[in-house]
N, C-alpha and C positions, 0 to 999 in steps of 0.2 A: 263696099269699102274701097275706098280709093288706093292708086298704087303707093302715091307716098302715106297713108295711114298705115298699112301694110307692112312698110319698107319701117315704119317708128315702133308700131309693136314688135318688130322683128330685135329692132336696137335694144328696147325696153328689153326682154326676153333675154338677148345677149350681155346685156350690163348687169341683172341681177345674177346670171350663170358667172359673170366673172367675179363680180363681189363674194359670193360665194365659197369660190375658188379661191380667190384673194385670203379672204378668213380662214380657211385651211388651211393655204398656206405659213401667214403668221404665225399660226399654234406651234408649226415644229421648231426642234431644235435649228436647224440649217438655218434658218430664218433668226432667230434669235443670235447664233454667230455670228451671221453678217451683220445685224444692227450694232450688235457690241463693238463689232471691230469693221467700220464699212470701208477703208482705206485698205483692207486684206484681204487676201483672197483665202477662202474657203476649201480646204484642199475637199475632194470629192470622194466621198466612201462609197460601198458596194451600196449599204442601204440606201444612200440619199438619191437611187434611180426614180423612186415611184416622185420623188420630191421635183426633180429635173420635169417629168413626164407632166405635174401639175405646173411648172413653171409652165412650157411648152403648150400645154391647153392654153392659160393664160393668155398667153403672147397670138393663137392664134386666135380668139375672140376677140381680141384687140384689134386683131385685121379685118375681119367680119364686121365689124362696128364701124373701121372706118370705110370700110368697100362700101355698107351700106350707107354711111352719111356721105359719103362720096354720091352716092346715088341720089338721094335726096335732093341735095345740090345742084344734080343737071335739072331733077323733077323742076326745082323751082327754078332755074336759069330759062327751062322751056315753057315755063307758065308766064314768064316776063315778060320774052320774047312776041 
């Protein structure tokens, strides 16, 4: 398997982990706030920590994704080359 195959299972892998996530997070309440009211802020309760810690996952898969199609991008800039 080639490095950028590799580097796309890797993405694939990462994008269904965040969908995922994604979906859990919609179900809670926090998440239903903000859509009801998305011009206001959310004031932050004790419970809503595990909710911050799923945003948090989130957001770092989202750099993972793009580090790797970052990566991708040079594969092929050096494959032109």
């Amino acid at each position: 398997m080639s490095e950028f195959e590799e580097i796309t299972d890797k993405i694939k892998i990462l994008k269904k982990s965040r969908d995922i996530l994604q979906k859990e997070y919609e179900k809670t309440d926090f998440h239903q706030k903000k859509e009801s009211h998305p011009h206001e802020t959310v004031p932050p309760l004790p419970e809503d920590e595990e909710i911050y810690k799923l945003l948090t996952a989130i957001q770092q898969i989202d750099n993972y994704i793009k580090k790797y199609q970052d990566d991708q991008y040079k594969i092929l800039k050096n494959e032109e080359e």
